[in-house]
N, C-alpha and C positions, 0 to 999 in steps of 0.2 A: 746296749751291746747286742749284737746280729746273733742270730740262732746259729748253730753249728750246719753246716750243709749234711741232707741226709744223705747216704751211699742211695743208689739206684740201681736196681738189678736188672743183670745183663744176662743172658743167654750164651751170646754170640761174640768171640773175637775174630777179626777178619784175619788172614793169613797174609795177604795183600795188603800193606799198612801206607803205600804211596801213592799216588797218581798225578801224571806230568803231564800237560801237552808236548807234542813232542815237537810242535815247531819255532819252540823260544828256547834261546841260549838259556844255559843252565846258569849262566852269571848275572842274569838279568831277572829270574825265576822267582818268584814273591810266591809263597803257600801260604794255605788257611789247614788251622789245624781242629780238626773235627775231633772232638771228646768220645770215649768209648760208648759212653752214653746217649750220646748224639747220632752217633750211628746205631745204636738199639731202638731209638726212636723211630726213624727214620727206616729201619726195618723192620720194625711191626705195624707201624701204620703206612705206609707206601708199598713196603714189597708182601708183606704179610695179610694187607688189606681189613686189618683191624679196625673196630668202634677205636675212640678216644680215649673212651672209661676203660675200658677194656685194656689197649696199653698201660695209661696210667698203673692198673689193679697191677697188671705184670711188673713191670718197672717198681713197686713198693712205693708210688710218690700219689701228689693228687693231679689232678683234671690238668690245674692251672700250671703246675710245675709241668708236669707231661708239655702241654701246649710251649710252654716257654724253649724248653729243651729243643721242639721239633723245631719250633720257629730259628731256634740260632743255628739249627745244623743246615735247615733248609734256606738261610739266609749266605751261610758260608760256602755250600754247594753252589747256588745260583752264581755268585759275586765271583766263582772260581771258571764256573762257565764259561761265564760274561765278559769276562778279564782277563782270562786264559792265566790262572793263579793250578799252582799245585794243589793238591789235598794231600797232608799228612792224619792221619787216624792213630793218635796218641791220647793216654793218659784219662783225667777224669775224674769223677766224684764216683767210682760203683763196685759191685762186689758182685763176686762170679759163685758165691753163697757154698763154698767149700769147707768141709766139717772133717775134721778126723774121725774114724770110725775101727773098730775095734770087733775082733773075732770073739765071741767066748770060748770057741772048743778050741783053738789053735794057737792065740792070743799075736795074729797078724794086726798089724794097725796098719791102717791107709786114708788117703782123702777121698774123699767121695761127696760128689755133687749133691745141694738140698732138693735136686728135682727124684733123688733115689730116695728119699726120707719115709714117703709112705709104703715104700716096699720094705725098707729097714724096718718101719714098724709091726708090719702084716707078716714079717719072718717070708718074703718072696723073692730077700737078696740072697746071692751065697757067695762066701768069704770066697775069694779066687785063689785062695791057696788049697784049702780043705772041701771046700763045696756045702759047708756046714751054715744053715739062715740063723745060727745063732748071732747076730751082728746088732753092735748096737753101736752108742755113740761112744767116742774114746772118753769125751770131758767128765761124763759121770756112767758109771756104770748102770743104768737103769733104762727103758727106753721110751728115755725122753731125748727131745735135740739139744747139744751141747750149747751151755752160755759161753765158754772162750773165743767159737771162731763163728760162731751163727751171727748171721747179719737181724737176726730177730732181737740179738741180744747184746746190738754194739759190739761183734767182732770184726775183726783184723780183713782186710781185701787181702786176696791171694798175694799180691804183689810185697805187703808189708809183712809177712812172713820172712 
């Protein structure tokens, strides 16, 4: 039996999720559909000018997964080139590492990005209702990072919410 695929962390969603030549009938128009992840690759090591390890480490995957991932995006871009194919930028195996988080002096809760995590811990956030860095994670009152939606601890992608 195959291992479960692991999520692979993104950064970045594009706002721009099509791209068409514009001089083929749209009835005749074949797309490659480039994964979220595929395009995170592909912008840390192409547009970002990242090492390899270095993506990888970002991404939460290894060397060889990292490599596989750029390989299929950068096989799908060319062949889209080449062929004059669409790109669609849908879907994926990844988590955008979003946690609920929780005021103590005001008791607002909100989602907030794991790249906020180390400011939540150093007390350097402040709640955007009251302005108070009492902020911690919703899932457990302590400040530690929550197990229900932390991608550290097998939770939910933004999308499955």
């Amino acid at each position: 039996m195959a291992r479960p695929t692991k999520w692979r962390r993104v950064e970045f969603i594009p706002d721009v999720q099509y791209f068409a030549p514009s001089d083929i009938e749209e009835s005749s128009l074949q797309e490659n559909v480039i994964h979220i992840e595929e395009l995170e690759a592909i912008r840390l090591k192409d547009l970002e000018g990242m090492e390899q390890e270095g993506c990888a480490e970002k991404m939460k995957v290894s060397r060889q997964t990292f490599q596989r991932i750029l390989n299929s995006a950068r096989e799908k871009i060319a062949d889209s080139l080449v062929n004059g194919k669409a790109i669609k930028i849908e879907g994926g195996n990844y988590t955008r590492n979003i946690c609920s988080v929780k005021c103590l002096n005001c008791g607002k809760q909100w989602k907030e990005s794991y790249e906020n995590y180390e400011k939540i811990l150093n007390s350097e956030f402040n709640c955007p209702e009251c302005m108070s860095n009492r902020v911690v994670c919703a899932g457990i009152e302590k400040e530690e990072f929550c197990t229900s939606n932390c991608w550290r601890h097998g939770g939910k992608r933004e999308e499955d919410e």
